[in-house]
N, CA, C and O atoms as a Maestro MAE file, in Angstrom:
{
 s_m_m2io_version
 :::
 2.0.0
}

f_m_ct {
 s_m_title
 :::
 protein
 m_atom[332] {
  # First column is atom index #
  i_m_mmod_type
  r_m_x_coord
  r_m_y_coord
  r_m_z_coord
  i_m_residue_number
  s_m_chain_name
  s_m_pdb_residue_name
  s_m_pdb_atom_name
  i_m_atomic_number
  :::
  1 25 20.010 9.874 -5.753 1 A "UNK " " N  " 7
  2 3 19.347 8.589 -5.881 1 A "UNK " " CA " 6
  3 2 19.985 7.826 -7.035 1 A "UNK " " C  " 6
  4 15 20.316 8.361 -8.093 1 A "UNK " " O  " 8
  5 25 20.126 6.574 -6.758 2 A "UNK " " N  " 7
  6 3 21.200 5.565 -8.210 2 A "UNK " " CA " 6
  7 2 19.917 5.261 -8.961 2 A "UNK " " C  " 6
  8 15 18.777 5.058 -8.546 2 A "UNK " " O  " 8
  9 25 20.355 5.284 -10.012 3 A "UNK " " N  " 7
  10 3 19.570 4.951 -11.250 3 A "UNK " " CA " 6
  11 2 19.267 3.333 -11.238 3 A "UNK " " C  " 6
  12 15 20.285 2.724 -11.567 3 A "UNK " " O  " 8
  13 25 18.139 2.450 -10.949 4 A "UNK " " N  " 7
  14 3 17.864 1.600 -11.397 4 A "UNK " " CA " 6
  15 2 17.861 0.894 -12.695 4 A "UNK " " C  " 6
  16 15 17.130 1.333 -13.583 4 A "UNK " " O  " 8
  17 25 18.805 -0.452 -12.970 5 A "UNK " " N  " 7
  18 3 18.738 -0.908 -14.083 5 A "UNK " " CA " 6
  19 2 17.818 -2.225 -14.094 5 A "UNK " " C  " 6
  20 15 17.280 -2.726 -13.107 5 A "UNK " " O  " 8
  21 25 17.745 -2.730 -15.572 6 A "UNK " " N  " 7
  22 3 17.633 -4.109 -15.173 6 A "UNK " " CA " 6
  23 2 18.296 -4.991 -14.612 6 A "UNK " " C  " 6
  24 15 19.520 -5.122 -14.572 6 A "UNK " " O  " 8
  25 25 17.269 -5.785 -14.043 7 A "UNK " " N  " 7
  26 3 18.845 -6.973 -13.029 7 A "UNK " " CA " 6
  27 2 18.707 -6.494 -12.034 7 A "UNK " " C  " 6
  28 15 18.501 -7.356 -11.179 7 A "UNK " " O  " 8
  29 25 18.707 -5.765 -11.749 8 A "UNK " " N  " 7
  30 3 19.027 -5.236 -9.964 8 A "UNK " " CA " 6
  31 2 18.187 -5.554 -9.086 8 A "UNK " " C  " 6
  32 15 17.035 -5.321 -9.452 8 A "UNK " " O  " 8
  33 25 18.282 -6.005 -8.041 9 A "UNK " " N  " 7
  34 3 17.503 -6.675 -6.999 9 A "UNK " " CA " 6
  35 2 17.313 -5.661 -6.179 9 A "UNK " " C  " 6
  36 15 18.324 -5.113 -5.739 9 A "UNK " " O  " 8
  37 25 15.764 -5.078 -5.704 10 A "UNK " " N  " 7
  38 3 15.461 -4.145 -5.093 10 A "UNK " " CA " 6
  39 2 14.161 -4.968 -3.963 10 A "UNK " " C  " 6
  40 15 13.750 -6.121 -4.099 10 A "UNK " " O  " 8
  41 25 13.710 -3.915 -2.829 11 A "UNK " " N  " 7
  42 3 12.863 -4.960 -2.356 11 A "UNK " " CA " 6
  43 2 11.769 -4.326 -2.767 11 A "UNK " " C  " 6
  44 15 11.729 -3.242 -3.347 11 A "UNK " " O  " 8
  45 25 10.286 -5.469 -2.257 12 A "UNK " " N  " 7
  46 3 9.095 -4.859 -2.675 12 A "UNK " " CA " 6
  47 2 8.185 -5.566 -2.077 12 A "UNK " " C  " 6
  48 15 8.728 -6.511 -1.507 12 A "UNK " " O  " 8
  49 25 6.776 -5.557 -1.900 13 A "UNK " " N  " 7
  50 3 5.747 -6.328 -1.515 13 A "UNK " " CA " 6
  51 2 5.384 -7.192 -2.853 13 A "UNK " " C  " 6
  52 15 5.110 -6.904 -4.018 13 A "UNK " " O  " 8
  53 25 5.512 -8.333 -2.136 14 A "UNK " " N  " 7
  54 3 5.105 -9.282 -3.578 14 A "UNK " " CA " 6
  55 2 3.306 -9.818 -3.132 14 A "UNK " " C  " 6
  56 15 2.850 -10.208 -2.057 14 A "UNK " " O  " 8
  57 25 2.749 -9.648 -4.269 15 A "UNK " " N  " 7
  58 3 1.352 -9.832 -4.095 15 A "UNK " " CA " 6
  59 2 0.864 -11.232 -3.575 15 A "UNK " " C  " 6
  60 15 -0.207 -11.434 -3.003 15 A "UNK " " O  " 8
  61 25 2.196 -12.524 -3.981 16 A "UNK " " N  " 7
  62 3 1.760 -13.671 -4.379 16 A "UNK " " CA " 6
  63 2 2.274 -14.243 -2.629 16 A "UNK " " C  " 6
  64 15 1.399 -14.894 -2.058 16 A "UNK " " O  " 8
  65 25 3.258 -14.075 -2.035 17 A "UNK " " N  " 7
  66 3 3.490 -14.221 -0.679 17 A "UNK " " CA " 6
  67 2 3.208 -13.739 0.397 17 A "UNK " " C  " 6
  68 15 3.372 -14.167 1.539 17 A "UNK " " O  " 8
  69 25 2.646 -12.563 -0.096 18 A "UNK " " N  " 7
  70 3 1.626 -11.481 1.020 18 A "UNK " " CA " 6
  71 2 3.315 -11.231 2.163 18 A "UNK " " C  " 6
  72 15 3.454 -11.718 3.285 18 A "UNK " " O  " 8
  73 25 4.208 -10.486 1.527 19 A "UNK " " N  " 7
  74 3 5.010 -9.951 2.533 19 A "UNK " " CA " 6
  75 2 6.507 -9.222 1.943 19 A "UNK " " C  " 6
  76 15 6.891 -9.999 1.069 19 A "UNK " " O  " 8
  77 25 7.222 -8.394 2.022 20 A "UNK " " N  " 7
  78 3 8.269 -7.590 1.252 20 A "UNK " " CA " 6
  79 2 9.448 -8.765 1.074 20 A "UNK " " C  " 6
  80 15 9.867 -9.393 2.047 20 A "UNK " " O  " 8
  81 25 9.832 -8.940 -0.013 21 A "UNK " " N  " 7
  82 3 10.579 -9.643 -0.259 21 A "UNK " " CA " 6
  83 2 11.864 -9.142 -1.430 21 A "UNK " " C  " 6
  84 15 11.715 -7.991 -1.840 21 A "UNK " " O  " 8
  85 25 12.775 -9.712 -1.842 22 A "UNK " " N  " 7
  86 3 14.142 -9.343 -2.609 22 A "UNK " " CA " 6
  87 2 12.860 -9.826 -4.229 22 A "UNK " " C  " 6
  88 15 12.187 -10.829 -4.467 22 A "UNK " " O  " 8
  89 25 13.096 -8.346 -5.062 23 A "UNK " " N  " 7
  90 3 12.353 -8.860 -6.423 23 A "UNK " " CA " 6
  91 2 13.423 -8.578 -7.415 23 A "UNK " " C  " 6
  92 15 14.117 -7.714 -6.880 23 A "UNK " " O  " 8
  93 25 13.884 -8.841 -8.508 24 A "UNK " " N  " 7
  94 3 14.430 -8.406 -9.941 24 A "UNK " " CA " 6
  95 2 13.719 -7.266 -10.916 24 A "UNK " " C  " 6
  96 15 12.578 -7.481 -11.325 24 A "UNK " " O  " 8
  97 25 14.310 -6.238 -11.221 25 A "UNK " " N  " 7
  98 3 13.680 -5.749 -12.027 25 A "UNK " " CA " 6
  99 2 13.606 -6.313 -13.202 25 A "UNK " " C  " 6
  100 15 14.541 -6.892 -13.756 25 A "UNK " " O  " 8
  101 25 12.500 -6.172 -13.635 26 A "UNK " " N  " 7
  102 3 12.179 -6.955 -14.952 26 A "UNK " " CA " 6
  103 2 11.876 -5.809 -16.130 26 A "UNK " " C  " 6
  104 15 12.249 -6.057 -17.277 26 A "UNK " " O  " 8
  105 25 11.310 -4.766 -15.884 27 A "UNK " " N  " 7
  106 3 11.165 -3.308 -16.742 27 A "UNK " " CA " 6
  107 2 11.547 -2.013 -16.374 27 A "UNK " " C  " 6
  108 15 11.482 -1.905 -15.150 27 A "UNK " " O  " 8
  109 25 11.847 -1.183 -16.819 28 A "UNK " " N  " 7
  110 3 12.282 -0.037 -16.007 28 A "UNK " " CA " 6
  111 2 11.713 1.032 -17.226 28 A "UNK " " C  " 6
  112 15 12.031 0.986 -18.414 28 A "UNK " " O  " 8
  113 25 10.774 2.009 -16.575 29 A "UNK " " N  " 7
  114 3 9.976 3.416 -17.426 29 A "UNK " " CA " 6
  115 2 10.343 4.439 -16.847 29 A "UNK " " C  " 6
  116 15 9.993 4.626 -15.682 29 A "UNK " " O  " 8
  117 25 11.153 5.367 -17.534 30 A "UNK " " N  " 7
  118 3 11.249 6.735 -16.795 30 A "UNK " " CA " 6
  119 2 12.410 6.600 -15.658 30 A "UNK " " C  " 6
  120 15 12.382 7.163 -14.563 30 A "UNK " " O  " 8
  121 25 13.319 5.838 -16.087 31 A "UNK " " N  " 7
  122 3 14.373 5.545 -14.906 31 A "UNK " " CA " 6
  123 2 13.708 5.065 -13.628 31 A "UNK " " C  " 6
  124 15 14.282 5.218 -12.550 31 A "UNK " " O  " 8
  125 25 12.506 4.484 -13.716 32 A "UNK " " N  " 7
  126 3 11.907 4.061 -12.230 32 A "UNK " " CA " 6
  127 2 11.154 2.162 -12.851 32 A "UNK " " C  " 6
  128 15 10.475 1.840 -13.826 32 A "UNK " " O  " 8
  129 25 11.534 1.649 -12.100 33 A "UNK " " N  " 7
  130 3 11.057 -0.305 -12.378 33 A "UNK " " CA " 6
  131 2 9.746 0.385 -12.115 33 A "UNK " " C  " 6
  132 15 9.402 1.364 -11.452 33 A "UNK " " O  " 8
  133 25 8.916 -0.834 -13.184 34 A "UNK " " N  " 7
  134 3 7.694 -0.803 -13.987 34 A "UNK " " CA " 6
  135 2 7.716 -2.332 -13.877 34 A "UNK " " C  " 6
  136 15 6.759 -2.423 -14.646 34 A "UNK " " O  " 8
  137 25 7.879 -3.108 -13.699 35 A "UNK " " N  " 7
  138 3 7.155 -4.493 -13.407 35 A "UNK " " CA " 6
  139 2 8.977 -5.198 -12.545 35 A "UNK " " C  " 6
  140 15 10.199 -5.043 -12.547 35 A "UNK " " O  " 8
  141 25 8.067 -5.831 -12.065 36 A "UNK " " N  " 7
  142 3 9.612 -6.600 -10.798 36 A "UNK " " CA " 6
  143 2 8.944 -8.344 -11.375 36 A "UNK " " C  " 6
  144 15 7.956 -8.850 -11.909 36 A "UNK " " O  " 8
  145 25 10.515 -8.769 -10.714 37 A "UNK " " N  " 7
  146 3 10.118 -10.567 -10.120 37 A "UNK " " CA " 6
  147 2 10.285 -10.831 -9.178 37 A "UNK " " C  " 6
  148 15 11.015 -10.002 -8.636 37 A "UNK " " O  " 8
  149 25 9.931 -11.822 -8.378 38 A "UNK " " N  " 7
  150 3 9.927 -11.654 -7.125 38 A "UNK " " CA " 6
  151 2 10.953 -12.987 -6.779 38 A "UNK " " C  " 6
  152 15 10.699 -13.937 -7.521 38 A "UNK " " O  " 8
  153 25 11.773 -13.180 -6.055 39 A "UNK " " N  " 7
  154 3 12.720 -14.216 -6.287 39 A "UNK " " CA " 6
  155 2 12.810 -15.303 -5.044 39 A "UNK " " C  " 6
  156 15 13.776 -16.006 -4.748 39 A "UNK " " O  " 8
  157 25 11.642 -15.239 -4.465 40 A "UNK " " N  " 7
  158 3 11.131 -16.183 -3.677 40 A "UNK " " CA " 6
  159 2 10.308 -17.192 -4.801 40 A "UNK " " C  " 6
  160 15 10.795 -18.227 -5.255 40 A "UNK " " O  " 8
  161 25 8.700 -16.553 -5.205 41 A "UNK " " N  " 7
  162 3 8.115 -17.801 -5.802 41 A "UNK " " CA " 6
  163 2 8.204 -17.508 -7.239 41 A "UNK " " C  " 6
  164 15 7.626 -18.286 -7.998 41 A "UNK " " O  " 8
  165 25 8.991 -16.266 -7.845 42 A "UNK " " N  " 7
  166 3 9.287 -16.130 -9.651 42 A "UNK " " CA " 6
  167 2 8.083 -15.257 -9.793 42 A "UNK " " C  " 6
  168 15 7.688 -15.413 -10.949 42 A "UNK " " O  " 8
  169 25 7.192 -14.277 -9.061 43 A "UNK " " N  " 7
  170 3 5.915 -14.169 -10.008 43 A "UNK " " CA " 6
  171 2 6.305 -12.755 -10.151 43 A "UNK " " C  " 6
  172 15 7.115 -12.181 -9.423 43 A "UNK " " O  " 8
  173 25 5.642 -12.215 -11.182 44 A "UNK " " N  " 7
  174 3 6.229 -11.022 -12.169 44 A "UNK " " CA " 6
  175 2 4.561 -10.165 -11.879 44 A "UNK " " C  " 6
  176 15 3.485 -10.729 -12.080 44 A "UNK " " O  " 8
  177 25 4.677 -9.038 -11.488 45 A "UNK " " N  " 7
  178 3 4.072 -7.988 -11.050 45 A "UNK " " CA " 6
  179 2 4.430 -6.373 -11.099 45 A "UNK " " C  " 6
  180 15 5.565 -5.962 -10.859 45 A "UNK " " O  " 8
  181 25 3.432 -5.594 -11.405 46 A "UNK " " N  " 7
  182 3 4.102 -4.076 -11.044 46 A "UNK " " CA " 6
  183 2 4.920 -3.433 -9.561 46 A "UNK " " C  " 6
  184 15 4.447 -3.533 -8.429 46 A "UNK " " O  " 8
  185 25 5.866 -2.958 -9.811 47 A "UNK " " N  " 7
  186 3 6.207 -2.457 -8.892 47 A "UNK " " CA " 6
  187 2 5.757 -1.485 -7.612 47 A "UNK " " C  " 6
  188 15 5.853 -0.269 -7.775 47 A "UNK " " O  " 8
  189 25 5.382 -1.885 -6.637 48 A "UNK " " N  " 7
  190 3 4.483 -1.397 -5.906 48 A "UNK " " CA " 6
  191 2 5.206 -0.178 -4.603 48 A "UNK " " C  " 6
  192 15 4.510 0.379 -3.754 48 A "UNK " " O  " 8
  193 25 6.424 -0.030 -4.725 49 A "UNK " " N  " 7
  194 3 7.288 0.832 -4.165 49 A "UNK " " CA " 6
  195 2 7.428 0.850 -2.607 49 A "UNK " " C  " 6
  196 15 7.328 1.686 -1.709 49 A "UNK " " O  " 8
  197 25 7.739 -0.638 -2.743 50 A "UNK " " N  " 7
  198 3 8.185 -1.226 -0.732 50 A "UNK " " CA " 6
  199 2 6.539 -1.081 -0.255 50 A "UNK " " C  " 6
  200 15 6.531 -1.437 0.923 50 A "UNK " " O  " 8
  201 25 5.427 -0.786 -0.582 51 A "UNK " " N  " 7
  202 3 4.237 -0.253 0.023 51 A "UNK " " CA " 6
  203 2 2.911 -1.397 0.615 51 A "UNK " " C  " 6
  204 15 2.032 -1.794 -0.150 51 A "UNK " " O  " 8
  205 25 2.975 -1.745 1.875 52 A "UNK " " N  " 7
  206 3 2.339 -3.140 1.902 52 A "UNK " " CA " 6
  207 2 1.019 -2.925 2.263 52 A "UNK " " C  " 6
  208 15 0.774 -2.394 3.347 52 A "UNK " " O  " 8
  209 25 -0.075 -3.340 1.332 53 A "UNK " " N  " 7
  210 3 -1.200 -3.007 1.969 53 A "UNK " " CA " 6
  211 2 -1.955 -3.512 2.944 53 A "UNK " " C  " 6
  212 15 -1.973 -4.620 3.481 53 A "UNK " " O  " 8
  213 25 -2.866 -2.085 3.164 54 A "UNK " " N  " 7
  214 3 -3.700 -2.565 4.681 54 A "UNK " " CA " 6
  215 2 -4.155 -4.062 4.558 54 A "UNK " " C  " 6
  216 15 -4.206 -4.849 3.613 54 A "UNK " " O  " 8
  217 25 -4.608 -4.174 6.493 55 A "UNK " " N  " 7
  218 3 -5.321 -5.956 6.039 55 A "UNK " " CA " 6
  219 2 -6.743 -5.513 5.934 55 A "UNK " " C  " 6
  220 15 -7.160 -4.364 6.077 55 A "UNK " " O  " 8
  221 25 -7.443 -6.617 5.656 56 A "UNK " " N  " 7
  222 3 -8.850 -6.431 5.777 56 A "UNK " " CA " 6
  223 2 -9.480 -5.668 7.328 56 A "UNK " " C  " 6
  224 15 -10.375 -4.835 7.474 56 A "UNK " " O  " 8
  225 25 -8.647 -6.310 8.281 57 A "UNK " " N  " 7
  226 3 -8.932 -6.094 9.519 57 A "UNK " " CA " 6
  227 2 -8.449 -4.397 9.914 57 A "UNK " " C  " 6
  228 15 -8.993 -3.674 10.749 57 A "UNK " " O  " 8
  229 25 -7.499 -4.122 9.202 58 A "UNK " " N  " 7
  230 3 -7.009 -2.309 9.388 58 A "UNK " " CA " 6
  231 2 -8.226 -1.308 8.937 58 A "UNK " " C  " 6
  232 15 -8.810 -0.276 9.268 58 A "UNK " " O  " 8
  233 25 -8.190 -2.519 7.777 59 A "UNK " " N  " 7
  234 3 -9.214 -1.461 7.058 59 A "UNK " " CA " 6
  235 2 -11.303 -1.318 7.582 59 A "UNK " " C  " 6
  236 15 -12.190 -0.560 7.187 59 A "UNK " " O  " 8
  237 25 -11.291 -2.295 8.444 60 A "UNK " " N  " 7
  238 3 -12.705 -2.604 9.034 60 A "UNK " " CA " 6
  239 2 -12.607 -1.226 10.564 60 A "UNK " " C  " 6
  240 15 -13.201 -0.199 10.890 60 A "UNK " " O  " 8
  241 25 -11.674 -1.930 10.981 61 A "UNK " " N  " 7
  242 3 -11.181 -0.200 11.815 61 A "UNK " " CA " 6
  243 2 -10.991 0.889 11.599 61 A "UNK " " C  " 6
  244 15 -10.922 1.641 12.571 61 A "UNK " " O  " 8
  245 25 -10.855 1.340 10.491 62 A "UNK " " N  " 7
  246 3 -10.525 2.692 10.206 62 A "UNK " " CA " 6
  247 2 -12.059 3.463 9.371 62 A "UNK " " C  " 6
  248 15 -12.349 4.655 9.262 62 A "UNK " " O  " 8
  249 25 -12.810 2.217 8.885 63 A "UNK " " N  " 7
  250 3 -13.950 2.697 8.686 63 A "UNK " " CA " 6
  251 2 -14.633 2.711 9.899 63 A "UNK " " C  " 6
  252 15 -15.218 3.751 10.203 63 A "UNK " " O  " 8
  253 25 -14.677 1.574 10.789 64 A "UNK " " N  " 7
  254 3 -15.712 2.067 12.220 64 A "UNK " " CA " 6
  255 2 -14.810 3.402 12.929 64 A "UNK " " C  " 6
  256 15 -15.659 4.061 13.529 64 A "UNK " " O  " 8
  257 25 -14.066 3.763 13.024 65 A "UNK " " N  " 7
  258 3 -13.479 5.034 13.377 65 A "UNK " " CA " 6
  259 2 -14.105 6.552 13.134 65 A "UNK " " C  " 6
  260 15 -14.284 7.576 13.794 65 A "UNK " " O  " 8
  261 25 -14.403 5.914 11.346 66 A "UNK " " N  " 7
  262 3 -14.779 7.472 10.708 66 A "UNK " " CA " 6
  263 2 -16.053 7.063 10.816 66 A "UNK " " C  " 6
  264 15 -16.756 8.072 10.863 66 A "UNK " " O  " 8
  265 25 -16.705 6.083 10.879 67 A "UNK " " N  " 7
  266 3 -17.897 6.295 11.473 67 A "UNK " " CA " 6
  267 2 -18.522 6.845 12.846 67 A "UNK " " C  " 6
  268 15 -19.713 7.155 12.877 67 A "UNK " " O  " 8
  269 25 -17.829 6.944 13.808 68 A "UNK " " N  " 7
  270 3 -17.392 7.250 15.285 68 A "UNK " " CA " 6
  271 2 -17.256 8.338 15.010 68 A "UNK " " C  " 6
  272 15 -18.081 8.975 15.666 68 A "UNK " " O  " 8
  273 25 -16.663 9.001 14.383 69 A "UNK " " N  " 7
  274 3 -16.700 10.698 14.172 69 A "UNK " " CA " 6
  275 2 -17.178 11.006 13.212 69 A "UNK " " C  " 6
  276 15 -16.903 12.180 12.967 69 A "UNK " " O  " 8
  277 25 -17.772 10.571 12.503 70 A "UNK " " N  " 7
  278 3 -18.569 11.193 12.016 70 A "UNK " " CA " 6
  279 2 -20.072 11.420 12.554 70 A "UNK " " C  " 6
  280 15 -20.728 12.403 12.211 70 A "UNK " " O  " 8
  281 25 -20.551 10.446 13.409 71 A "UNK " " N  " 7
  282 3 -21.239 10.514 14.187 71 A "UNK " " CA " 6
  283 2 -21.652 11.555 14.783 71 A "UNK " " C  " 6
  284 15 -22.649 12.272 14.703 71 A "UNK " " O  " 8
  285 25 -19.881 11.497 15.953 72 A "UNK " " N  " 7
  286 3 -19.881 12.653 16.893 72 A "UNK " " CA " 6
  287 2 -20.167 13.731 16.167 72 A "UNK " " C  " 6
  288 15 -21.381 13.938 16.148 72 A "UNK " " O  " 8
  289 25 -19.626 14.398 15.644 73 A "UNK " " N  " 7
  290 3 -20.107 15.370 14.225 73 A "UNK " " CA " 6
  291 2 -21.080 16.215 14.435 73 A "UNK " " C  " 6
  292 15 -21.160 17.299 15.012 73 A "UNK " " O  " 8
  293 25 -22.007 15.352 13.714 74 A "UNK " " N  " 7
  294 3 -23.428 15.060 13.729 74 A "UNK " " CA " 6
  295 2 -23.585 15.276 14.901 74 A "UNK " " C  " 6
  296 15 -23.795 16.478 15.060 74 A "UNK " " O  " 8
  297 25 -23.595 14.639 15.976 75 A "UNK " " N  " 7
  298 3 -24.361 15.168 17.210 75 A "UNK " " CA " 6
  299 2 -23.493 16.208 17.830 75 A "UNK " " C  " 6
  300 15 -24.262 17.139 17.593 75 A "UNK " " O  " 8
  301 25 -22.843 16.580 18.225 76 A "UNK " " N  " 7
  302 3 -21.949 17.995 18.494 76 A "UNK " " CA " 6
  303 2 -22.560 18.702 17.364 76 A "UNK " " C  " 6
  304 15 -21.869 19.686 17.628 76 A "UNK " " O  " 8
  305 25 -23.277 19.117 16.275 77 A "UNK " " N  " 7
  306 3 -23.478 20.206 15.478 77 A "UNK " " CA " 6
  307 2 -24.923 19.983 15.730 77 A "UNK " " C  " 6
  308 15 -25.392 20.992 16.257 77 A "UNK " " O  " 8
  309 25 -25.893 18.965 15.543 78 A "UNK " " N  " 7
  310 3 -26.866 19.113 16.025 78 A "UNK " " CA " 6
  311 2 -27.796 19.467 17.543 78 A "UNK " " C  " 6
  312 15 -28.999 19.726 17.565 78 A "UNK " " O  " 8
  313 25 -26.729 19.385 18.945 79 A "UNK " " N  " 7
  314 3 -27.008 19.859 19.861 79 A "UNK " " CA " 6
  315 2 -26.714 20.889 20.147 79 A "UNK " " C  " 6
  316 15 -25.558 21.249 20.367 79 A "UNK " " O  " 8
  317 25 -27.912 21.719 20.213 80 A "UNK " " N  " 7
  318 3 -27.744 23.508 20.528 80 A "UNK " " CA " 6
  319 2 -28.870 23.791 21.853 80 A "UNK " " C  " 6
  320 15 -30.003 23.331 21.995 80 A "UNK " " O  " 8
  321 25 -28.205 24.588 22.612 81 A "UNK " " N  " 7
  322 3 -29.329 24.893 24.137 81 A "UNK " " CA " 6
  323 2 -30.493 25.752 23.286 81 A "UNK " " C  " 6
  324 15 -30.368 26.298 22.190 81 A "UNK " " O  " 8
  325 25 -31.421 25.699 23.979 82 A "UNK " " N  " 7
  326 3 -32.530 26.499 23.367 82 A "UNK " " CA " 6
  327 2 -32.473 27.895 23.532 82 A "UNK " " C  " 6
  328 15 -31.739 27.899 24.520 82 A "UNK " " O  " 8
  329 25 -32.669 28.938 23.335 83 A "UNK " " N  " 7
  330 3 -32.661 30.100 23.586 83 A "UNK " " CA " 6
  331 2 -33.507 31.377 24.447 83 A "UNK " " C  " 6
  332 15 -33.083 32.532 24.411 83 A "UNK " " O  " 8
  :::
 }
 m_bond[331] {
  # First column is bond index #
  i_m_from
  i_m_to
  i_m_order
  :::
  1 1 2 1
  2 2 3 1
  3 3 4 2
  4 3 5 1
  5 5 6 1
  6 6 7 1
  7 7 8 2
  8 7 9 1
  9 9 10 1
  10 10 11 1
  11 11 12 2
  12 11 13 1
  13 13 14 1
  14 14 15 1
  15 15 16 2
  16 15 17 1
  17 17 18 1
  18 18 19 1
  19 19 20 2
  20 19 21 1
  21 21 22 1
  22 22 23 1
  23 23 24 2
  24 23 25 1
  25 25 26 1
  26 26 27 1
  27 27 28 2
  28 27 29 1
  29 29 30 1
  30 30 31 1
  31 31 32 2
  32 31 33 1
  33 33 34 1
  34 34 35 1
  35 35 36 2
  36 35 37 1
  37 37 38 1
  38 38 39 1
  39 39 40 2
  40 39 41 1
  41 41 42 1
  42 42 43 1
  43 43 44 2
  44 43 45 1
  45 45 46 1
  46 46 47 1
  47 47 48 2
  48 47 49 1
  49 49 50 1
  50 50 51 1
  51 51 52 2
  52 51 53 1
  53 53 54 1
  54 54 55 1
  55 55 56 2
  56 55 57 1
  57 57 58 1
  58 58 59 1
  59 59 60 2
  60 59 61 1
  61 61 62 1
  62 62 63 1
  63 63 64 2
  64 63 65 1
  65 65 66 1
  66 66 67 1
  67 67 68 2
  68 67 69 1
  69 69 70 1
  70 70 71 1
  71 71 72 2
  72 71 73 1
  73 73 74 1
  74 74 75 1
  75 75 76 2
  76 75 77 1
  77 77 78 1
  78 78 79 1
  79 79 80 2
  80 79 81 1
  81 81 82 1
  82 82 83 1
  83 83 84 2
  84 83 85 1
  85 85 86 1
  86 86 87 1
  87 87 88 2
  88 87 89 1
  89 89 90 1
  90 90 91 1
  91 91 92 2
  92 91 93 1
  93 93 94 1
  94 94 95 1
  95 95 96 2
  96 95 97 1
  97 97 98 1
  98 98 99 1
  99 99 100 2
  100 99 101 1
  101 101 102 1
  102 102 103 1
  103 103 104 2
  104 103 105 1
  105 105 106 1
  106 106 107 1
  107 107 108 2
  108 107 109 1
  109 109 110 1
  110 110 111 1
  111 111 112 2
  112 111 113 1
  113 113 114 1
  114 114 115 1
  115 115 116 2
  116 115 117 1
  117 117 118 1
  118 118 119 1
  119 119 120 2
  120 119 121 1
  121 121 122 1
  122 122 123 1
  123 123 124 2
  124 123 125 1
  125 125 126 1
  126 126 127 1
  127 127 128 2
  128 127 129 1
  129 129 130 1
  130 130 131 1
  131 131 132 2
  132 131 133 1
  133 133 134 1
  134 134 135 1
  135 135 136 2
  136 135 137 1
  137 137 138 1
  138 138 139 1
  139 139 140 2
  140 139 141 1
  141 141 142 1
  142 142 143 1
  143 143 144 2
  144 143 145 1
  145 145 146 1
  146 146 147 1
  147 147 148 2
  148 147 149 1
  149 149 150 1
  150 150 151 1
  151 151 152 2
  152 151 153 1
  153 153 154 1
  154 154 155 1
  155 155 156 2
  156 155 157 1
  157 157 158 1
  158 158 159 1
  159 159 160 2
  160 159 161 1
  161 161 162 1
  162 162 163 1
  163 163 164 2
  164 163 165 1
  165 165 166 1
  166 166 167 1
  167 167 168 2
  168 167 169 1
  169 169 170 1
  170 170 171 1
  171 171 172 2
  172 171 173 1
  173 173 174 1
  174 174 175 1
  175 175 176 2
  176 175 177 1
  177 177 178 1
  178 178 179 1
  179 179 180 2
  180 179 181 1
  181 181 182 1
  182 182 183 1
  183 183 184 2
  184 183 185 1
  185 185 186 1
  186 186 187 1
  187 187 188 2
  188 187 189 1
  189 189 190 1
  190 190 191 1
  191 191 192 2
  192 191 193 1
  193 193 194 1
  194 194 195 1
  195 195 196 2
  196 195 197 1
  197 197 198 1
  198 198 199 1
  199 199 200 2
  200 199 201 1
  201 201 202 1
  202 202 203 1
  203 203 204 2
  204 203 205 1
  205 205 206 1
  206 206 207 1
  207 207 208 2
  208 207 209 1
  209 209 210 1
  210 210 211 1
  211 211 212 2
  212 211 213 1
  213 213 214 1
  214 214 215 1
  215 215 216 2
  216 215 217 1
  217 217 218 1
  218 218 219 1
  219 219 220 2
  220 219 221 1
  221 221 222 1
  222 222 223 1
  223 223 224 2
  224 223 225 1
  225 225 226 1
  226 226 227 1
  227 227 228 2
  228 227 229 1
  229 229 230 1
  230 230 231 1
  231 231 232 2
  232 231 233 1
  233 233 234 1
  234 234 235 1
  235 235 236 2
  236 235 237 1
  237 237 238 1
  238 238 239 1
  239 239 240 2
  240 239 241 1
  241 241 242 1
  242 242 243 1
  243 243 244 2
  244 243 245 1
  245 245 246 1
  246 246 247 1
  247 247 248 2
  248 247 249 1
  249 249 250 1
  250 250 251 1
  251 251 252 2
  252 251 253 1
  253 253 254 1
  254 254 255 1
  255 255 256 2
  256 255 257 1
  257 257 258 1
  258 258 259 1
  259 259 260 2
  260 259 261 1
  261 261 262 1
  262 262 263 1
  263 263 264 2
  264 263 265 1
  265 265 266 1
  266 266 267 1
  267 267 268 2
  268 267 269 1
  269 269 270 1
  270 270 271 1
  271 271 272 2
  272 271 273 1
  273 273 274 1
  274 274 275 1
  275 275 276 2
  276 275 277 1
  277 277 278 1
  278 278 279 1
  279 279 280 2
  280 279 281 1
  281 281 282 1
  282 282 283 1
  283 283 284 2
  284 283 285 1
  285 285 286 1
  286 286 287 1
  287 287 288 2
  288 287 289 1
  289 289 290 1
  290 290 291 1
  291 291 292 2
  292 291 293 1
  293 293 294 1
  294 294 295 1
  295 295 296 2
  296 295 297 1
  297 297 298 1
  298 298 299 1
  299 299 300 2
  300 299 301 1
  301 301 302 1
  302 302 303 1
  303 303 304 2
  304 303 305 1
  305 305 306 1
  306 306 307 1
  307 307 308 2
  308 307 309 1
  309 309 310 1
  310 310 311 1
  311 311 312 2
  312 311 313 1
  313 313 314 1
  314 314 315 1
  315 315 316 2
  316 315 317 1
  317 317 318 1
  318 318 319 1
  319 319 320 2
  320 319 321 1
  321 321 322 1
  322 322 323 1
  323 323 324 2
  324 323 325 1
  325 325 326 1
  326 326 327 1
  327 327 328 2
  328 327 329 1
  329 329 330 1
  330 330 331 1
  331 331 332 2
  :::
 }
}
């Protein structure tokens, strides 16, 4: 893996355009960027490591999901034949 310096243009999710874009490193900790710029609208943020988060809407699904099994769960452990 190449060692990141400053200056170097790496990509990333920028918070302020909502989408991965070309950023500048602006800090670098531990041989790994610690705050970027983003070189679409300039805004300076932590480095979030290419990682774009869920939408509201992913995330409304994935809770009715685990609600759906968790459910089932619940009723698969609570139905037993009588004896």
């Amino acid at each position: 893996m190449s060692e990141h310096r400053l200056g170097d243009v790496i990509d990333d999710y920028c918070i302020k355009c909502k989408r991965l874009t070309n950023h500048q490193i602006v800090s670098v900790l531990e041989a790994q960027p610690a705050k970027v710029r983003c070189r679409t609208c300039y805004n300076d943020h932590d480095y979030r490591f290419e990682v774009v988060p869920p939408t509201k809407k992913e995330l409304k699904k994935q809770a009715e999901l685990e609600a759906a099994m968790a459910k089932a769960a619940q009723d698969a452990s609570g139905e037993q034949p009588p004896a």
